[in-house]
BAFI-3210 file (N, C-alpha, C; in Angstrom, 3 decimals, decimal comma, padded with zeros to 6 digits):
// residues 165
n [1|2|3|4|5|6|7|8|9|10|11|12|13|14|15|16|17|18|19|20|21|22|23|24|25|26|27|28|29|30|31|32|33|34|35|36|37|38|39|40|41|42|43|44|45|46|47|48|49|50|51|52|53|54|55|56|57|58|59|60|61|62|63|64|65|66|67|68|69|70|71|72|73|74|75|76|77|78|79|80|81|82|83|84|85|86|87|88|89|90|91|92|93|94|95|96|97|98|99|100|101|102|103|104|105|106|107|108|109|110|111|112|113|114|115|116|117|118|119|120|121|122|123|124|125|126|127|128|129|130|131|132|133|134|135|136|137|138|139|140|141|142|143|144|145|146|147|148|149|150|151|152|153|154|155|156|157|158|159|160|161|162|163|164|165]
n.u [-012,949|-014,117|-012,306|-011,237|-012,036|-014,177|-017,699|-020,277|-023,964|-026,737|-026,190|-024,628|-021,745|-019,580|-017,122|-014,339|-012,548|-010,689|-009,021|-005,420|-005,167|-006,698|-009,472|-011,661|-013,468|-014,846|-017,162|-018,132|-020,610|-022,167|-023,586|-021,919|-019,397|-016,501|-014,115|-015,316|-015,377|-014,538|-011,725|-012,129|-009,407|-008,690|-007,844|-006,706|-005,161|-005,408|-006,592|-004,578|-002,294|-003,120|-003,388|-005,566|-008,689|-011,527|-014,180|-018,150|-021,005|-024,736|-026,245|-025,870|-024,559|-022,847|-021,174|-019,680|-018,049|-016,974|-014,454|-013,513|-014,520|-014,420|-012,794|-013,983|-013,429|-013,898|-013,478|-012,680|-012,828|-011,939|-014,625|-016,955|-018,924|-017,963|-017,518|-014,620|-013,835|-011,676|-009,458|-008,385|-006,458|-004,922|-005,192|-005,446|-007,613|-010,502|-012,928|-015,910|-018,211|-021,512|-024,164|-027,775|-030,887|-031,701|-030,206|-027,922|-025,158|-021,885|-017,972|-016,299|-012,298|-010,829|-007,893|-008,420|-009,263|-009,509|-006,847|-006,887|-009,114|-009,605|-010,541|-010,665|-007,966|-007,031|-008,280|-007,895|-009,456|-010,620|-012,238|-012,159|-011,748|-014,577|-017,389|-019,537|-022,106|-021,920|-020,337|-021,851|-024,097|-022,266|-021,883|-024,050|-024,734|-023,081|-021,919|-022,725|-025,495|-026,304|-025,632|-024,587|-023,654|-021,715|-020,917|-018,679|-019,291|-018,020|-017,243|-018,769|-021,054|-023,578|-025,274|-026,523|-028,215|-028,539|-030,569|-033,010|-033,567]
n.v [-026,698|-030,085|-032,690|-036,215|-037,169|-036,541|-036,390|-034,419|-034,016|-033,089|-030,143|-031,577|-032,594|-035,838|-037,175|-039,394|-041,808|-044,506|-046,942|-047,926|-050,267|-050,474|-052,558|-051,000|-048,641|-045,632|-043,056|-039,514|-037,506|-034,535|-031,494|-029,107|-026,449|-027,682|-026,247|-024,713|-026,925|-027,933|-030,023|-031,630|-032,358|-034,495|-035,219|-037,212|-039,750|-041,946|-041,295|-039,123|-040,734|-042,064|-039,767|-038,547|-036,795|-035,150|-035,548|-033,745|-033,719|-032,534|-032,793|-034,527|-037,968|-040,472|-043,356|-046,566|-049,088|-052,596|-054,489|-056,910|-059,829|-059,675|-057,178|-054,891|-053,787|-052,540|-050,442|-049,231|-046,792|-044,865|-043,438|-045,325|-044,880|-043,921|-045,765|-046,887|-046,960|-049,462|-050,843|-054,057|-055,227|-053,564|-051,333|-048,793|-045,981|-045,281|-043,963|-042,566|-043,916|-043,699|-044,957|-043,222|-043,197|-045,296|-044,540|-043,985|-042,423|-040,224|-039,625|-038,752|-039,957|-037,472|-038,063|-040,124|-039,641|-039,691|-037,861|-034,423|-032,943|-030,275|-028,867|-027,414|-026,235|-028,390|-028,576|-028,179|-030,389|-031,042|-034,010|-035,418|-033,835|-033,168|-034,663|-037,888|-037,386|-034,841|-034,821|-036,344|-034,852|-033,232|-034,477|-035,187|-032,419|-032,156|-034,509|-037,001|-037,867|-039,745|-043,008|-045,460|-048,932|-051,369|-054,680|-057,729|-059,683|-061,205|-059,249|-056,404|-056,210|-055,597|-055,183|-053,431|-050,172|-049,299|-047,921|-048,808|-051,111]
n.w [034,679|034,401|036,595|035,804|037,897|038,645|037,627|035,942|036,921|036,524|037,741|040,008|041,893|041,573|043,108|043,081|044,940|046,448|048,193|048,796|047,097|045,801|046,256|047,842|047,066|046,939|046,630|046,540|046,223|045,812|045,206|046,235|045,404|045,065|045,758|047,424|049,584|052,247|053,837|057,000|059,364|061,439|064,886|066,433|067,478|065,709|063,250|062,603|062,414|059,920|058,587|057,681|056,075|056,475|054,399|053,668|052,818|054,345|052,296|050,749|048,823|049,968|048,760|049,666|048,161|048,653|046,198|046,341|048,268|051,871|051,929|053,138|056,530|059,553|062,159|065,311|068,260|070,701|071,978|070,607|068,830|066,198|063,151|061,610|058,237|056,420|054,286|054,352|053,221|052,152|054,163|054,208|055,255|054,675|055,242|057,649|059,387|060,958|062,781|063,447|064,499|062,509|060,303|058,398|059,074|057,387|056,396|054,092|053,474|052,332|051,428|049,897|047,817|043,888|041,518|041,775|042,671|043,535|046,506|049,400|051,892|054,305|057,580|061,145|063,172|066,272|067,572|069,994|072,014|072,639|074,182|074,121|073,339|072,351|070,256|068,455|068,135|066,551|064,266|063,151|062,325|060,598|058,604|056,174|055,170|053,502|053,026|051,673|051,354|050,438|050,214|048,976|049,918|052,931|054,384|056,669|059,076|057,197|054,012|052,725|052,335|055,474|056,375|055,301|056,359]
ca.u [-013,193|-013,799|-010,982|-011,399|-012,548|-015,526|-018,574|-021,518|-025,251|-028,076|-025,481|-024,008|-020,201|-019,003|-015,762|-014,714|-011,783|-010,217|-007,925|-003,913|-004,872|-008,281|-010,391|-012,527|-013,538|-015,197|-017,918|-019,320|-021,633|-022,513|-023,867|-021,620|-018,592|-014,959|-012,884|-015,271|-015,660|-012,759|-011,682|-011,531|-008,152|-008,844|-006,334|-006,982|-003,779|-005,608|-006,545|-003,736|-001,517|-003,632|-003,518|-007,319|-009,005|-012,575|-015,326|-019,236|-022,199|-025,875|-027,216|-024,992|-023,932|-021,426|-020,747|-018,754|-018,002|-015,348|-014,415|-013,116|-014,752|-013,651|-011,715|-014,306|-013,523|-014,139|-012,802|-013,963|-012,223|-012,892|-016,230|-016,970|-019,692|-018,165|-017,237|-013,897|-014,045|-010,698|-009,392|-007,932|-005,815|-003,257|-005,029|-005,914|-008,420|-011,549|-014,237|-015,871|-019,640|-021,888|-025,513|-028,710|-032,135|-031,487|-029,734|-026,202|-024,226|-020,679|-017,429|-015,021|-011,414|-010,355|-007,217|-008,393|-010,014|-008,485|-006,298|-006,770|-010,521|-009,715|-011,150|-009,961|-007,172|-007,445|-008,378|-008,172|-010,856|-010,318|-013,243|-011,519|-011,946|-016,281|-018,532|-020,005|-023,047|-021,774|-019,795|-022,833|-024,766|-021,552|-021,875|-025,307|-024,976|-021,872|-022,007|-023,477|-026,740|-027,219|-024,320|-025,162|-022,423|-022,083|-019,897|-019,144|-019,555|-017,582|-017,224|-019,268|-022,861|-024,866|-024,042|-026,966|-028,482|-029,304|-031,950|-034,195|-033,781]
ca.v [-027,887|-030,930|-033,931|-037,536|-038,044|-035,659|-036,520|-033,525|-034,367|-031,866|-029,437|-032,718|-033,412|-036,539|-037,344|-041,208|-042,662|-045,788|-047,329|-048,318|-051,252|-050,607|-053,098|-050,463|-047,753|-044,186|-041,841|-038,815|-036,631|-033,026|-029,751|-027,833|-026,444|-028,469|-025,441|-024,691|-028,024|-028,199|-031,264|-031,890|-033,033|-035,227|-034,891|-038,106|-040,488|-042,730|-040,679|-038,428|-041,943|-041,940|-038,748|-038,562|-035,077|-036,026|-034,559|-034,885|-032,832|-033,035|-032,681|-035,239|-038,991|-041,181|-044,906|-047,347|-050,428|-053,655|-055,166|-058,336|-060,376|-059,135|-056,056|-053,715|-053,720|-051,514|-050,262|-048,805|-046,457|-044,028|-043,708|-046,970|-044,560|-043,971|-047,063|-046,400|-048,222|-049,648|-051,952|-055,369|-055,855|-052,489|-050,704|-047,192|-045,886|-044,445|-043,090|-042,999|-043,841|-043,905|-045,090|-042,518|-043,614|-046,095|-043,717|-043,803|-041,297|-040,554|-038,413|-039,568|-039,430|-036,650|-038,285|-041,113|-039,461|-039,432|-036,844|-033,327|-032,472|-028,916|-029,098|-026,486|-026,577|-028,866|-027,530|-029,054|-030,584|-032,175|-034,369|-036,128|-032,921|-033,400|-035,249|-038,648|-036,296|-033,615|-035,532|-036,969|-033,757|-032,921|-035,214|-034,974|-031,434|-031,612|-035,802|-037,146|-038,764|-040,652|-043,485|-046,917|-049,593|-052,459|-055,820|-058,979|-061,315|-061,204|-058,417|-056,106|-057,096|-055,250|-055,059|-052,257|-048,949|-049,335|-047,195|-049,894|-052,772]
ca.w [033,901|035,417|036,770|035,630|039,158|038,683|037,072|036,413|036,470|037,108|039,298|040,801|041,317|042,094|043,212|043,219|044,902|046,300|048,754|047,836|046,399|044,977|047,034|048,268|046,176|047,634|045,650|047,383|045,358|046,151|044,745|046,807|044,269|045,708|046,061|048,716|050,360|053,297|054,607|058,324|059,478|062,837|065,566|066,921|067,285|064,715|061,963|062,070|061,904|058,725|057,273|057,473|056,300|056,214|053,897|053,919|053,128|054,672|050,945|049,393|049,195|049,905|048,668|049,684|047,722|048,280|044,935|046,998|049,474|052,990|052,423|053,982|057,699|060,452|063,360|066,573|068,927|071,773|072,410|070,132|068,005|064,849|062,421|061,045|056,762|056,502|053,545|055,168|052,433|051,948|055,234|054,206|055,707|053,232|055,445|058,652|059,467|062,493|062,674|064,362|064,583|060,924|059,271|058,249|058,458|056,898|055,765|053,268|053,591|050,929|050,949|048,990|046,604|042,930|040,874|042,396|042,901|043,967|047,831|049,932|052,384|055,181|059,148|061,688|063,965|067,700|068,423|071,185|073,107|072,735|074,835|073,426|073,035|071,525|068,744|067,662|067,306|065,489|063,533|062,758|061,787|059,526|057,773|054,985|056,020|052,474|052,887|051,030|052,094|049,170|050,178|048,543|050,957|053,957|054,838|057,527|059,095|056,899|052,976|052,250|053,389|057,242|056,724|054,854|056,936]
c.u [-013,057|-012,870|-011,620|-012,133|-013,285|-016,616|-019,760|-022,621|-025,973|-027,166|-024,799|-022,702|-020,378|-017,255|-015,784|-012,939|-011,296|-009,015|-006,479|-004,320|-006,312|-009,493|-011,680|-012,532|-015,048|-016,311|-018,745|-019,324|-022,005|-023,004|-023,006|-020,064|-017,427|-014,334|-013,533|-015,976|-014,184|-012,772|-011,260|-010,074|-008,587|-008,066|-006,104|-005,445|-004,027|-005,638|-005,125|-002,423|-001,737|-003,508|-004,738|-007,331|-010,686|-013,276|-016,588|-020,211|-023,470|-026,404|-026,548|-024,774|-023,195|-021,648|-019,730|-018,440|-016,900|-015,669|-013,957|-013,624|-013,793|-012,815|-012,114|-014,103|-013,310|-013,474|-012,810|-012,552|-012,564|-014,640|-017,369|-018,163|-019,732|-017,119|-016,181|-013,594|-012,484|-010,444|-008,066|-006,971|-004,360|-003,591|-005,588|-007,549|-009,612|-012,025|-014,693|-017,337|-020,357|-023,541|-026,546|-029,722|-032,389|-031,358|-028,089|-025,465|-022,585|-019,695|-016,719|-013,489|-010,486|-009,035|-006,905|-009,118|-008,904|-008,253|-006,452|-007,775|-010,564|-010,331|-010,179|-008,631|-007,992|-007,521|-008,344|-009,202|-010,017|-011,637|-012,646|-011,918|-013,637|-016,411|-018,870|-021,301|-022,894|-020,952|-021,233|-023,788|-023,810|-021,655|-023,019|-026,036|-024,182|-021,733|-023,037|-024,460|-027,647|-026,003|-025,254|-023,628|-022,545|-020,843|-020,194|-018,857|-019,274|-017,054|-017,972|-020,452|-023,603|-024,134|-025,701|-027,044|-029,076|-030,999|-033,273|-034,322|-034,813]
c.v [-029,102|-032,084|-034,903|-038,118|-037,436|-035,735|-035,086|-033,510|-033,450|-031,203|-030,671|-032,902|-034,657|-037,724|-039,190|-041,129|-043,780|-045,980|-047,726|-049,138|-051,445|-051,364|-052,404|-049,156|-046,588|-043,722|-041,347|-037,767|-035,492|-032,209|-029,285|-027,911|-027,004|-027,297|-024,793|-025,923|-027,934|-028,999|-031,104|-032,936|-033,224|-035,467|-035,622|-039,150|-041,405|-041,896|-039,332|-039,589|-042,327|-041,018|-038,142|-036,997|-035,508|-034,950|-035,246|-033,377|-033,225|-033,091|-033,832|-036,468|-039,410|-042,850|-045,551|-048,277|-051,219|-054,289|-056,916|-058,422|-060,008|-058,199|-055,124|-054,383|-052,778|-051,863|-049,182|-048,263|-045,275|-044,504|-044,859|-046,374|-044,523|-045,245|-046,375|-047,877|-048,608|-050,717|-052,659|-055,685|-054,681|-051,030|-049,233|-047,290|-044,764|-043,888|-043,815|-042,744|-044,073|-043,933|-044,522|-042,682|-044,514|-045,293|-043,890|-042,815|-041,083|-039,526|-039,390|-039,171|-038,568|-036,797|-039,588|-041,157|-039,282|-038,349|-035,768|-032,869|-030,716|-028,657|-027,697|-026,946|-027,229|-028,110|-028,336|-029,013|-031,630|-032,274|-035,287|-035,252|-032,731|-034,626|-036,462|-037,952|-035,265|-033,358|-036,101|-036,094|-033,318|-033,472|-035,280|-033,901|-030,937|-033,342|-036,043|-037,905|-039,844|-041,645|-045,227|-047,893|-050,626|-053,267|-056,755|-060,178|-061,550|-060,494|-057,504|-056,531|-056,836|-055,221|-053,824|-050,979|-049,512|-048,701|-048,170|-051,031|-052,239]
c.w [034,807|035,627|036,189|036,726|039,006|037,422|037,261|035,955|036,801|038,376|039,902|040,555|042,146|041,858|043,659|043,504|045,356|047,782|048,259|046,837|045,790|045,120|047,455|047,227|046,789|046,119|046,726|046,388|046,475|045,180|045,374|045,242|045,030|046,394|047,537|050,327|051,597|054,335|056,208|058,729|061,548|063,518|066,180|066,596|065,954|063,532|061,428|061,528|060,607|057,661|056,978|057,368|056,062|055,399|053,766|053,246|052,896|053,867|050,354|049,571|049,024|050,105|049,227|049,274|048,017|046,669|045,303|048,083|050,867|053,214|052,999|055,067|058,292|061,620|064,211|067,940|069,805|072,147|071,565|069,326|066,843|064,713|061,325|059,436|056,707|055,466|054,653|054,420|052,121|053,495|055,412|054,757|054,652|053,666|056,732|058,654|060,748|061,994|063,837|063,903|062,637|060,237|059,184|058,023|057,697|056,330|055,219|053,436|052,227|050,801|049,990|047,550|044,761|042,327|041,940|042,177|043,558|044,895|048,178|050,783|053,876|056,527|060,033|062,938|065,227|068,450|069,450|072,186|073,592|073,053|073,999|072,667|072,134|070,077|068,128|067,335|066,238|064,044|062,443|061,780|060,330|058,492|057,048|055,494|054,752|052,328|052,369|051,227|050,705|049,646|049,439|048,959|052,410|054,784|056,438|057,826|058,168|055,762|052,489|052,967|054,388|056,694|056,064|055,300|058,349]
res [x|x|x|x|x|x|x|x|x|x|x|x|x|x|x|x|x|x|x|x|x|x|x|x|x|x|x|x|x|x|x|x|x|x|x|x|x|x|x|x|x|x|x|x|x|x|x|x|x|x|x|x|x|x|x|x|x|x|x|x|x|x|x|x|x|x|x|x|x|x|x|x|x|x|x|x|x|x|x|x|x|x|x|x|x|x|x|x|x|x|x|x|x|x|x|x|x|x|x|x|x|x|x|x|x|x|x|x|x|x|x|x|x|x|x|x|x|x|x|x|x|x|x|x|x|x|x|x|x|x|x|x|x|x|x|x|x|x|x|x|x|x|x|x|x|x|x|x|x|x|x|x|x|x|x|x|x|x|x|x|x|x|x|x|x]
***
């Protein structure tokens, strides 16, 4: 039966959640069933400082919205490819995106998602140990490639989908 955080349309879940303080607010949609979705846990000094387990799939999308001017911000580390979403205002970190040939790609952090969506257990992943190259095929092969960004106002450069500008 499904959570409060799970909506189901034609086969479609989607899971919706949020940063501490609700500024930013998460929805990634799938067909695949949760229990076997399994979040990547990133071994990276940053995201494990986070807690980060990321989830994504190449069939599915993922939103991002601020509800306040300037709380989406990003932030850029190692190899300066992927765009880490970050609310400005309580800090958590939601989701991480990277742009290939005007496309956006993206995973969400399944620890900001609400109630208990039944995901699998987390695994962990060390892209630190891959190539600038070979994270970005990673990336390519395993992130969501339908990510729509939505700010209100002051936030990041772009406030739609990349892919239509």
């Amino acid at each position: 039966m499904p959570s409060s955080t799970m909506s189901m349309a034609k086969g479609t879940r989607t899971l919706r959640g949020s940063c501490h303080c609700g500024h930013l607010r998460i929805e990634f949609s799938t067909d695949q069933d949760t229990a076997g979705i399994v979040p990547r846990a990133c071994d990276c000094a940053f995201c494990r400082k986070h807690g980060a387990a990321y989830i994504s799939d190449p069939a599915g999308r993922l939103s991002v919205s601020e509800s306040h001017a300037g709380a989406l911000r990003e932030y850029r580390q190692g190899s300066n490819a992927a765009r880490f979403l970050v609310c400005s205002h309580c800090g958590v970190l939601v989701a991480v995106i990277f742009a290939h040939d005007s496309v956006i790609y993206g995973a969400a952090n399944a620890a900001c998602l609400d109630g208990h969506p039944g995901l699998g257990t987390p695994i962990p992943a060390s892209p630190q140990a891959l190539s600038p190259d070979e994270k970005v095929s990673r990336w390519l092969g395993l992130w969501t490639p339908d990510v729509v960004l939505t700010t209100s106002g002051d936030g990041l450069t772009f406030t739609h989908d990349e892919r239509t500008a």
